[in-house]
Steps between C-alpha positions, in 0.01 A plus 500: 500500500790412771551781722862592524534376916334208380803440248723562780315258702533246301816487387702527891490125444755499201714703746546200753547209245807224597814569361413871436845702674384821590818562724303550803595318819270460781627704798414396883529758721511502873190540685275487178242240468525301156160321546323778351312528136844572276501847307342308195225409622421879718516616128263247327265595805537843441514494141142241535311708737566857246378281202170394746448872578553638151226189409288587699492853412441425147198263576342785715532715174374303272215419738440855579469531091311193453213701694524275841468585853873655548471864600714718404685593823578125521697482081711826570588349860594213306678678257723718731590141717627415182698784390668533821580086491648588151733774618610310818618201245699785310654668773601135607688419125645884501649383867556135385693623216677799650632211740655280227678802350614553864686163521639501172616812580680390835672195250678694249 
């Protein structure tokens, strides 16, 4: 079963395909570097090192039930790593989003 940043993952690809017109224009501004990792590829990081942590965490579970040498402190550490990477990527689409509605705003 795919997990749902996996999904996301995945399909950033479609988003950068030839010919697709999104509208957007790149933008240089004065003083900023543009050798830099783009803003695609800080999210596929981002979005690939939440899906490693929430892997891991579920290994450490189902080791911890599988009766190996996990202790306990080590699964609910796990866990909570987890749980906080989860909210972070949720507060990041509630500010992503609030954004967009932002700049359509300013357009109408």
């Amino acid at each position: 079963m795919s997990s749902r940043i996996d999904l996301i993952t995945r399909s950033l690809p479609e988003f950068q395909q030839p010919g697709l017109d999104t509208g957007a224009r790149p933008l240089s501004l004065p003083g900023v570097e543009e050798n830099g990792p783009s803003f695609g590829d800080t999210l596929s990081s981002v979005l690939s090192g939440i899906s490693e942590v929430r892997n891991h965490a579920g290994d450490m579970t189902r080791r911890f039930v599988a009766g190996e040498d996990v202790e306990l402190h080590q699964v609910m550490a796990a866990q909570e790593e987890s749980g906080v990477a989860l909210d972070m990527l949720i507060e990041m689409r509630n500010k992503l989003v609030e954004s967009y509605r932002t700049l359509i705003n300013m357009q109408s």
